[in-house]
C-alpha positions in Angstrom: -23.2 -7.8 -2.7 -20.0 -5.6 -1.9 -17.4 -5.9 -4.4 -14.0 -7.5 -3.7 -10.1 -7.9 -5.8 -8.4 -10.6 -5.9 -4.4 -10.6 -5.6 -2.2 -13.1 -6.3 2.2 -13.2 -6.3 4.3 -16.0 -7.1 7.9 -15.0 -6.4 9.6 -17.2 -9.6 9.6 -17.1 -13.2 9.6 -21.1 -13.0 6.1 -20.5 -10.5 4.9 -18.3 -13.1 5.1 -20.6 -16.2 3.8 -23.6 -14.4 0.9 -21.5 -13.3 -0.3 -23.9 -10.5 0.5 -21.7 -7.6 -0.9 -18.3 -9.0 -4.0 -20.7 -10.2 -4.5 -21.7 -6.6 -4.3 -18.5 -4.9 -6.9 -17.4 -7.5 -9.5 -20.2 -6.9 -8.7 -20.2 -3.2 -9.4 -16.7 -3.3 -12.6 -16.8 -5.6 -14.5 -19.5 -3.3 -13.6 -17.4 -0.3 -15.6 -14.8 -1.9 -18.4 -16.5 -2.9 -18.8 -18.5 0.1 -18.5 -15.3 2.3 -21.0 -12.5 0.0 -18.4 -10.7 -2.0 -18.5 -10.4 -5.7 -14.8 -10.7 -7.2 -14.7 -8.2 -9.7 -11.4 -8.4 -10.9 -8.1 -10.2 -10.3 -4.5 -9.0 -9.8 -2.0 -11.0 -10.5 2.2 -10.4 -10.1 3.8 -13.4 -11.5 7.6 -13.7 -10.4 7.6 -10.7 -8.9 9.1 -10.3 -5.1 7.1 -9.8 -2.4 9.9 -7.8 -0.7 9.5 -4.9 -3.3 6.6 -2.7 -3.8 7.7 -2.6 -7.5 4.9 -4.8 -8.7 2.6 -3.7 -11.7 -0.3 -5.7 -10.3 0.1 -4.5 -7.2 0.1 -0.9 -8.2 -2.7 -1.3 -10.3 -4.5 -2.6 -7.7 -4.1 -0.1 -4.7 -4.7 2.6 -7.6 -7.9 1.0 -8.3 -9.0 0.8 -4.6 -8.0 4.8 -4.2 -9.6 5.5 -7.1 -13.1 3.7 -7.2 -15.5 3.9 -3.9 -17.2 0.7 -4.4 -14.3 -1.9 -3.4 -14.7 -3.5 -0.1 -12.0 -5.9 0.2 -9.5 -6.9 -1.0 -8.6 -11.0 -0.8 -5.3 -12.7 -0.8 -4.8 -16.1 0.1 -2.2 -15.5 2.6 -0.6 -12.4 3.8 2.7 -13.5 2.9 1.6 -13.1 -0.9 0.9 -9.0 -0.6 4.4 -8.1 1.2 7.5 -10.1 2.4 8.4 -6.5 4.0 6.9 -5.7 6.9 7.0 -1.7 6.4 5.6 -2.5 3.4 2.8 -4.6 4.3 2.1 -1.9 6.9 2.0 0.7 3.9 -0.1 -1.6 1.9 -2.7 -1.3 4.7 -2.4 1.9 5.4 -3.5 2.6 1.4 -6.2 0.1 1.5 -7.6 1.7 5.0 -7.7 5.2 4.0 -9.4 4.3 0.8 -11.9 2.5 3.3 -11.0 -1.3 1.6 -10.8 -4.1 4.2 -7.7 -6.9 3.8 -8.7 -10.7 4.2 -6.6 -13.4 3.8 -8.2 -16.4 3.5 -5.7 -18.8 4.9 -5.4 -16.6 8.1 -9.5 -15.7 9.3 -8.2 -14.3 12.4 -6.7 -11.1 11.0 -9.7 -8.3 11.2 -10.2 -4.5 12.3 -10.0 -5.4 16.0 -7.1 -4.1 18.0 -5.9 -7.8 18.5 -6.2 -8.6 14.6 -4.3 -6.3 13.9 -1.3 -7.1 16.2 -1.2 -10.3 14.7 -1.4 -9.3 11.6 1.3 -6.6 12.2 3.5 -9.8 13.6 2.4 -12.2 11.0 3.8 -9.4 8.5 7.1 -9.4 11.0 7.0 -13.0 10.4 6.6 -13.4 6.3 10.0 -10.6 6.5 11.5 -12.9 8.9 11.4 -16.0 6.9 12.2 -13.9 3.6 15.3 -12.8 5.2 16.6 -16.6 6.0 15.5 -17.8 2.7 17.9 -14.9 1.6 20.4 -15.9 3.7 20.9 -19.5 2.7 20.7 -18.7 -0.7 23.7 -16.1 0.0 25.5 -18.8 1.8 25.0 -21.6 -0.9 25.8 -19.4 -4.1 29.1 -18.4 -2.1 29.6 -21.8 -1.6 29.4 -22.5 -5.4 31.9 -19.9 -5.7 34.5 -20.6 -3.2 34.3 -24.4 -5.5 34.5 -23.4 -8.7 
């Protein structure tokens, strides 16, 4: 049974503490694995941490881990969106996990695979998640300057 990791990201502190989100992605994650032949052999978890930063101790640990030991084949996530709100860094992400021979699934999006058209969707999905990080950004801009122009 080829081995797989696990990586999970919730973006708040507030996520974090109320754990259901990070809890989710894991069991999401876990019965993807099982149902599909891989043997999760260890979890990765960045709780409140950005996904439009690569400064995350999980995820460090993790692509370190995939350099490092030959027998990871994959690595799961529930949705793409939870490894990188960046797309260069999403890009770089699988750049790390393809030279150390480790395949990306997300569970949430089957389509994404080694195939030339997987991996323009994934490259557009990843254009997508920066897309929507970028609005969120955005309004909150817009409605904390809003605060400010009333106090």
């Amino acid at each position: 049974m080829p081995n797989a990791l696990v990586y999970c990201r919730v973006s708040t502190e507030e996520q974090a503490v109320k754990g259901f989100s990070l809890d989710v992605q894991e069991k999401l994650c876990r019965d993807f694995a099982g149902r599909n032949g891989y043997d999760p052999i260890g979890v990765y978890r960045d709780e409140g941490r950005s996904g439009t930063s690569l400064d995350r101790p999980a995820l460090k640990d993790l692509l370190q881990r995939c350099q490092q030991q030959k027998d990871i084949s994959a690595v799961i996530v529930q949705e793409t969106d939870r490894l990188a709100r960046n797309t260069k860094d999403h890009l770089t992400i699988r750049a790390v996990l393809q030279k150390a021979n480790v395949k990306l699934i997300s569970v949430a999006q089957p389509m994404l695979d080694d195939s030339p058209e997987g991996n323009m969707i994934d490259t557009i999905l990843a254009s997508v998640n920066q897309f929507q990080s970028d609005i969120n950004s955005r309004k909150t801009k817009k409605s904390l300057q809003e605060k400010f122009d009333r106090a």
